[in-house]
C-alpha positions in Angstrom: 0.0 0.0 0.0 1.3 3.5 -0.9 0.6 7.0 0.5 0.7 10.5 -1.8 2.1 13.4 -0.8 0.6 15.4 -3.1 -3.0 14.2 -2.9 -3.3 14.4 0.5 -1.9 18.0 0.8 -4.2 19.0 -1.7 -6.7 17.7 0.2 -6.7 20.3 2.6 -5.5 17.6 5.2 -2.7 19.4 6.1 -3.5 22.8 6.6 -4.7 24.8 9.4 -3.1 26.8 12.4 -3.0 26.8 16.0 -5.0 29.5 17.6 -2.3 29.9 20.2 0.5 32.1 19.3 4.4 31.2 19.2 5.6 31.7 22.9 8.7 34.0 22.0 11.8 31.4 22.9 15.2 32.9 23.0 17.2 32.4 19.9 20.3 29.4 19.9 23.8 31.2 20.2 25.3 30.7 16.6 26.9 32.5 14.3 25.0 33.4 11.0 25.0 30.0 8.2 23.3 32.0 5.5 24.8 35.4 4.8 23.5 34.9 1.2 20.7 33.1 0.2 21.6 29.5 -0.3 22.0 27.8 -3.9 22.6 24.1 -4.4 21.2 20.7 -5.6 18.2 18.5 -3.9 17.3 14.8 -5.4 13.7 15.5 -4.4 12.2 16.6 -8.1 13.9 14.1 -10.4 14.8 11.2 -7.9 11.4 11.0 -5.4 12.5 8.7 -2.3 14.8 6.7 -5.2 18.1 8.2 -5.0 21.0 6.2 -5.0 24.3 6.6 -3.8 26.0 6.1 -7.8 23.4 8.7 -8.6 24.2 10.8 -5.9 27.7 11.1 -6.9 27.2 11.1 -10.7 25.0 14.3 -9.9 27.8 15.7 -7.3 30.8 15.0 -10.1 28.7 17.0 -12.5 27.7 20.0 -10.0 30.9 20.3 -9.2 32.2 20.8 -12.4 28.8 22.8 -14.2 27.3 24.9 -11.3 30.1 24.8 -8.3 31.8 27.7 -10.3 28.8 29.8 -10.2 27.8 29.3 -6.2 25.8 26.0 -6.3 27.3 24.4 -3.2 25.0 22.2 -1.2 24.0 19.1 -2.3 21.0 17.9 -0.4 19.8 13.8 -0.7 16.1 13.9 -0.2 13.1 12.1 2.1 13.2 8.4 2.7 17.3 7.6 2.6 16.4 5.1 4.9 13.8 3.0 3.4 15.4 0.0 1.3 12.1 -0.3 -0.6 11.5 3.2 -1.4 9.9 3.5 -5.1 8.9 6.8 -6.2 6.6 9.8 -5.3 4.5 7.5 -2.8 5.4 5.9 0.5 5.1 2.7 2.0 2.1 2.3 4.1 4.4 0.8 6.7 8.1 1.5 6.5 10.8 -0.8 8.1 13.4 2.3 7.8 16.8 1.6 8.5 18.1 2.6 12.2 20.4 2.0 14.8 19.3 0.7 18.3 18.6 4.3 19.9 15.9 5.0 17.1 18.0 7.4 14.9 18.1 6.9 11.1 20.9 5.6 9.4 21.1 5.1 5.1 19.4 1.9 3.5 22.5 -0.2 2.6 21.5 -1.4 -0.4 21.2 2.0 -1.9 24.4 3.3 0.1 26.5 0.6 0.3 29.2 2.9 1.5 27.3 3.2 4.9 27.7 -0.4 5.9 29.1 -1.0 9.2 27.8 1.7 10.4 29.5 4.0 8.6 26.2 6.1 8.1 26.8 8.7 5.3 30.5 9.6 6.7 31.9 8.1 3.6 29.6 9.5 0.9 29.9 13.3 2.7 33.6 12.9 2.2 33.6 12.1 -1.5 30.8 15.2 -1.5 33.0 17.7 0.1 36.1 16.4 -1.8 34.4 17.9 -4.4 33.9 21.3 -2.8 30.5 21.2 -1.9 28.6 20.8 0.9 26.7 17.9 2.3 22.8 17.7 2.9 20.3 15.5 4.1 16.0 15.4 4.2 14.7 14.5 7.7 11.5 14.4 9.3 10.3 15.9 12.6 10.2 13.2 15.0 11.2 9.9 15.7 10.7 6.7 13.7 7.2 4.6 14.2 9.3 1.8 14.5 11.3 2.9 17.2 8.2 3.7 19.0 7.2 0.1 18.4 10.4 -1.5 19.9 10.4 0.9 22.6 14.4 1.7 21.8 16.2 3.3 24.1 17.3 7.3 23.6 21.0 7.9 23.2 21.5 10.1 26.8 18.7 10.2 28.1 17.6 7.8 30.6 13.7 7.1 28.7 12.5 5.2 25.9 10.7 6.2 22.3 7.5 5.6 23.4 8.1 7.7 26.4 8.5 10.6 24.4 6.5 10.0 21.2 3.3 12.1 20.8 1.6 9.3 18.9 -1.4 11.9 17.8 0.9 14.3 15.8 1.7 12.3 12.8 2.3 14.0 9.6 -0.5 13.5 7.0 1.0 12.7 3.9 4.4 10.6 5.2 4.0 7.7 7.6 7.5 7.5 9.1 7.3 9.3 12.0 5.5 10.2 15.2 5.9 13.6 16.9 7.6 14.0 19.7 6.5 15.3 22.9 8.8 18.0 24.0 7.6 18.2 27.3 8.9 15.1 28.2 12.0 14.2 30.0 14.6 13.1 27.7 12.4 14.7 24.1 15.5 16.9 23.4 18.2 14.4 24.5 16.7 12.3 21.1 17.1 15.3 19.1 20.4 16.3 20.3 21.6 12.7 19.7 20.0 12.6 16.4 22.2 15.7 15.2 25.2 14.9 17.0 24.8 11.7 14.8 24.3 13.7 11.4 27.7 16.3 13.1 29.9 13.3 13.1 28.8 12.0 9.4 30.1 15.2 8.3 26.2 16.9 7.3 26.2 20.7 6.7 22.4 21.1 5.6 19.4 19.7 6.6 15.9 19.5 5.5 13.5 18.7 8.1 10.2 18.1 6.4 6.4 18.3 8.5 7.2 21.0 10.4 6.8 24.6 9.1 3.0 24.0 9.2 0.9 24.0 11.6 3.3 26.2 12.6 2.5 26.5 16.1 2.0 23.6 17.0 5.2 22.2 15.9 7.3 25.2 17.7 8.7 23.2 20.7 10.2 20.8 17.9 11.5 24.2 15.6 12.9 25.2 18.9 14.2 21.5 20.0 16.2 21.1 16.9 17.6 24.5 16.6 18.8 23.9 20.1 19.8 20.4 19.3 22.0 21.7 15.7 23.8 24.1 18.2 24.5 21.7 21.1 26.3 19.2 18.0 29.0 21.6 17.6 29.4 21.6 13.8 27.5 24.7 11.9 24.1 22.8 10.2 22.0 25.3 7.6 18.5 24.3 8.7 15.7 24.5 6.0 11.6 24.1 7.2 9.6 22.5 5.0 7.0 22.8 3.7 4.9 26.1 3.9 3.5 28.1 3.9 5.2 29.1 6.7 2.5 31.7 8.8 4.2 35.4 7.5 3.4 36.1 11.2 6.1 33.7 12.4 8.8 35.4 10.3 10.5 36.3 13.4 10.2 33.3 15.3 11.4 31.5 11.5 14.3 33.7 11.0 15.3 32.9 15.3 15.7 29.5 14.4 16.3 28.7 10.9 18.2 29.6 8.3 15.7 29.1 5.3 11.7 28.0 5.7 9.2 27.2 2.7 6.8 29.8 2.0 4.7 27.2 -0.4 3.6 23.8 -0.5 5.7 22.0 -3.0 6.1 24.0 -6.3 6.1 22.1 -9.6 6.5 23.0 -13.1 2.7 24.7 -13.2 2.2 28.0 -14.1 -0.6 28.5 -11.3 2.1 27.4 -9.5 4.4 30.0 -10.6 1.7 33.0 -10.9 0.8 32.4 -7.0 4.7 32.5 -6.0 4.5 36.5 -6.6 2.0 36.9 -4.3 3.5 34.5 -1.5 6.9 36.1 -2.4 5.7 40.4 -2.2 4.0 39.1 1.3 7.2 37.8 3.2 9.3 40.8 1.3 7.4 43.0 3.6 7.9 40.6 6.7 11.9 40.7 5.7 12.3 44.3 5.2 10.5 44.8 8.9 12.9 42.3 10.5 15.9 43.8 8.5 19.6 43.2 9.8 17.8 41.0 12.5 16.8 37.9 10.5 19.4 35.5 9.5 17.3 33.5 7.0 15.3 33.1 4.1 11.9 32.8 2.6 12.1 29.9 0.4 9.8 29.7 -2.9 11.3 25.8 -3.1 13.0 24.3 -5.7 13.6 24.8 -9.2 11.7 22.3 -11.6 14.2 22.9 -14.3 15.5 20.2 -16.8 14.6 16.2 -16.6 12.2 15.8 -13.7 10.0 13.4 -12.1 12.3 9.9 -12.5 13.5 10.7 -16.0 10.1 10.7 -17.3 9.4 14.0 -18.4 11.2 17.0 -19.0 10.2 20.6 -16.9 6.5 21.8 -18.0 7.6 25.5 -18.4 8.1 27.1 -21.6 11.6 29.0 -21.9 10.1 32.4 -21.2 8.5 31.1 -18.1 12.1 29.5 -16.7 13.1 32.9 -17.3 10.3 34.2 -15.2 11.0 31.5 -12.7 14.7 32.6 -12.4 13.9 35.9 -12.5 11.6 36.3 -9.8 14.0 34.0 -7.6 16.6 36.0 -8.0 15.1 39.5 -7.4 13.0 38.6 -4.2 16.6 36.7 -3.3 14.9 33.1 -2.7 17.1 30.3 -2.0 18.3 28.4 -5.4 18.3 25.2 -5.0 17.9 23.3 -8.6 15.6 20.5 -9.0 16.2 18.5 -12.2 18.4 15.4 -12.8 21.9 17.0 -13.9 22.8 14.0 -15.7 20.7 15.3 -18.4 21.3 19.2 -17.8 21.4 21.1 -21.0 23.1 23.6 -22.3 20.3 26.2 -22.3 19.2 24.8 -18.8 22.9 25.0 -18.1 22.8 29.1 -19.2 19.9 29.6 -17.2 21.5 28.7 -13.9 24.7 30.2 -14.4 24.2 33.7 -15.9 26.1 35.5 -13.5 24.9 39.3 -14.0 21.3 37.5 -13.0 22.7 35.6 -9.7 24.6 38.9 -8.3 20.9 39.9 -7.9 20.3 37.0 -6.1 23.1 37.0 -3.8 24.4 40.6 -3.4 21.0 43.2 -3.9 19.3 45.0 -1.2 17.0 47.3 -0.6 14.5 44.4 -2.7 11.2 45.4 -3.1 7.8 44.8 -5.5 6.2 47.6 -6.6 1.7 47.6 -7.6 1.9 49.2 -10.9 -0.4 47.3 -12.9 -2.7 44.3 -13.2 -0.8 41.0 -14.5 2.7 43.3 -14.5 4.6 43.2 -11.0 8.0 45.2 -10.9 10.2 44.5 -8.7 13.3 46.6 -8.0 16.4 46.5 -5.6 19.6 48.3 -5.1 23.8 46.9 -6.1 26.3 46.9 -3.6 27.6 49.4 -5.9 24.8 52.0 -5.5 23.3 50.9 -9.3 19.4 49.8 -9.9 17.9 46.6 -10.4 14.4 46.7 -12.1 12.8 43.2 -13.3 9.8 43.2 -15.4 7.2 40.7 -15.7 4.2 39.6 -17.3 1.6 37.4 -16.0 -0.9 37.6 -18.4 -1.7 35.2 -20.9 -0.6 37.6 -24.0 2.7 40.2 -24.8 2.2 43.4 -23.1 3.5 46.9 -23.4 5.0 47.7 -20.4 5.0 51.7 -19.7 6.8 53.0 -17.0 7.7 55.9 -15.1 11.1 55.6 -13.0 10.6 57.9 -10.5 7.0 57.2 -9.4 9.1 53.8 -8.6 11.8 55.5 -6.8 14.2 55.2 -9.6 16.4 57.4 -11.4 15.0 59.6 -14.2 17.8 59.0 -16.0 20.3 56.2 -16.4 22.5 53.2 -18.6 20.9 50.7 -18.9 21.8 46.6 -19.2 19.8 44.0 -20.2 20.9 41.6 -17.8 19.6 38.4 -19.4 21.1 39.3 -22.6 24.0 40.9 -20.9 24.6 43.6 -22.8 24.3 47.5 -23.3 21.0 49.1 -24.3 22.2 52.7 -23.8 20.8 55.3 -21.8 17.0 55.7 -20.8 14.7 58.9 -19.6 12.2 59.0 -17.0 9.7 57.1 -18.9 10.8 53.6 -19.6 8.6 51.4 -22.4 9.5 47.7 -22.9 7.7 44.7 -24.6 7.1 41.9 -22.4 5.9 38.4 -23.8 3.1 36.4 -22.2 4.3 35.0 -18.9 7.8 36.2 -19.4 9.8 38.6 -17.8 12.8 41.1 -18.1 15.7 42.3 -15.8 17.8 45.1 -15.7 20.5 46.9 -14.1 20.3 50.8 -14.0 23.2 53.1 -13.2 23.8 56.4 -13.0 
């Protein structure tokens, strides 16, 4: 018997809030993981809960080589690592994961057979960094069914799993885990032995999944791993999954993690895409109040780019809506973490990724901000380190528009050089009024100087 993700979050199953608001905890002591927003590699949209550890490293030898250059640096090996039956985008109806005897997860050896002995992924995250990159893993929040089951003993401290399980907060679309209860002696003993387990495997990012909504009421576990990441001793970028993450909590977020999904999964839909600049204008507002105070990011998720969905299919945008997608990543500064199967990554695909006038916008503007100037066109606009504009352009509409604009109703210069940054080149000097043509669903980005 298998279990969707996806239909059961689009059942509505999922969703809902706590009425009670996050008590304000105080934040771990750590210093900052995410300066920039965080690009890299995740198996999730072209391997499922399949991944191998010869496809792992075919993808690494090839990021290393294709995107490493441009900033692509983390490498992330997606949910179910631990099942040795996993199959695709469903789950077993009753995983036997593989763990060690205090409940904690450790890889399926048949599809890591590097991790035999108990080894754990020690050996694969030293080939990964080798390369240059950095190593990441998908968890989720709690503690293994199966543990529960064999009542195994926590790692430190003095109780059992079923002492500490909350056996009524189960994720609804994944039935690994149970939640666990952190009032309960010994709850955040598991968690700190679960990440001091991932520290000395050498893991540099993780992806905890089922536990950025309900918000609320999984705080005490936001807070419990947070805690638990600082107590291992080795710096962990922690990502939430998945949204949307309550804009309301973007302090409490920002406190304890480093990145947190502001969507359900995103795919290669363009309702998908068309909703993102909603969700996206709503935390850029939530961002700019928290200001030098946050130390993360509001993640539109992954990049459905190239061969998806186990080599099946390739992405369902048409080039000008990639463009989009890239577009409105990099101006709102979303993490970039691409999706598709790099064995198959193509040159245009390759182009798209790597254009480096587009990424400075992702990883060095400020001052980001959209602007309401017209139905079915959002502007965006942010500031260089260097003092210079950046103005993107889109158009959400189902047919090319005429895009009229004047600069300093925006707060723009009235008059400037101007770069097509896409094309990366020249386009001379512009007056207050600035008129471009935008295709259906396509977009346009600039760089304005004085």
């Amino acid at each position: 018997m298998k279990v969707s993700r996806r239909s059961l979050l689009a059942s509505g199953v999922a969703t809902g809030l706590a009425a009670t608001a996050v008590k304000a905890a105080p934040a771990p002591s750590r210093r900052p993981l995410a300066a920039k927003p965080p690009m890299g590699w995740n198996s999730w949209n072209s391997f499922a809960t399949t991944i191998t550890e010869a496809q792992t490293l075919e993808n690494a030898r090839i990021m290393a080589r294709d995107l490493l250059p441009s900033g692509y640096d983390i490498l992330t090996v997606d949910i179910q690592w631990y099942d040795p039956s996993a199959t695709g985008y469903d789950y077993n109806a009753k995983p036997v994961p593989a763990m060690d005897g205090h409940g904690r997860l450790l890889p399926a050896p048949n599809r890591f057979p590097s991790s035999a002995g108990g080894k754990g992924f020690a050996p694969l995250a030293s080939q990964v960094h080798a390369m240059g990159l950095r190593f990441g893993v998908h968890l989720l929040r709690g503690i293994p069914r199966l543990a529960v089951e064999r009542d195994l003993p926590v790692l430190g401290g003095a109780t059992t799993a079923r002492a500490i399980a909350d056996t009524n907060s189960i994720c609804p679309w994944n039935p690994d885990m149970y939640g666990v209860d952190m009032r309960r002696p010994g709850a955040q003993a598991y968690y700190d032995s679960v990440f001091a387990l991932l520290a000395s495997w050498g893991v540099d990012f993780v992806k905890v999944d089922d536990l950025s909504r309900p918000y609320d009421a999984h705080a005490p576990e936001i807070e419990a791993i947070a805690t638990a990441i600082t107590r291992s001793g080795r710096p962990m970028v922690l990502s939430m999954s998945p949204g949307e993450t309550p804009v309301s909590r973007a302090a409490h977020a920002s406190r304890h993690a480093q990145m947190w999904r502001i969507s359900d999964d995103f795919w290669d839909d363009w309702a998908m895409l068309k909703a993102q600049f909603t969700r996206l204008a709503n935390w850029n507002g939530a961002m700019r109040d928290l200001g030098s105070a946050s130390q993360g990011w509001p993640d539109a998720d992954m990049l459905p780019l190239g061969r998806l969905k186990m080599g099946t299919r390739e992405t369902g945008f048409t080039p000008d809506e990639q463009q989009t997608l890239m577009t409105l990543w990099s101006i709102a500064r979303s993490p970039l973490i691409m999706g598709g199967d790099l064995r198959h990554l193509t040159p245009a695909t390759l182009a798209l990724l790597t254009n480096p006038e587009v990424l400075a916008v992702n990883q060095s503007s400020h001052a980001n901000q959209p602007h309401f100037w017209e139905d079915d066109v959002p502007i965006w606009s942010a500031r260089a380190p260097d003092g210079a504009w950046y103005l993107a352009l889109f158009n959400i509409a189902d047919k090319a528009k005429e895009v009229r604009l004047d600069l300093p109703r925006l707060g723009l210069p009235a008059a400037a050089k101007v770069r097509d940054l896409w094309q990366r080149k020249d386009e001379g000097q512009t007056g207050a009024i600035f008129t471009r043509d935008v295709p259906a669903h396509g977009s346009l980005l600039y760089r304005l100087s004085a």
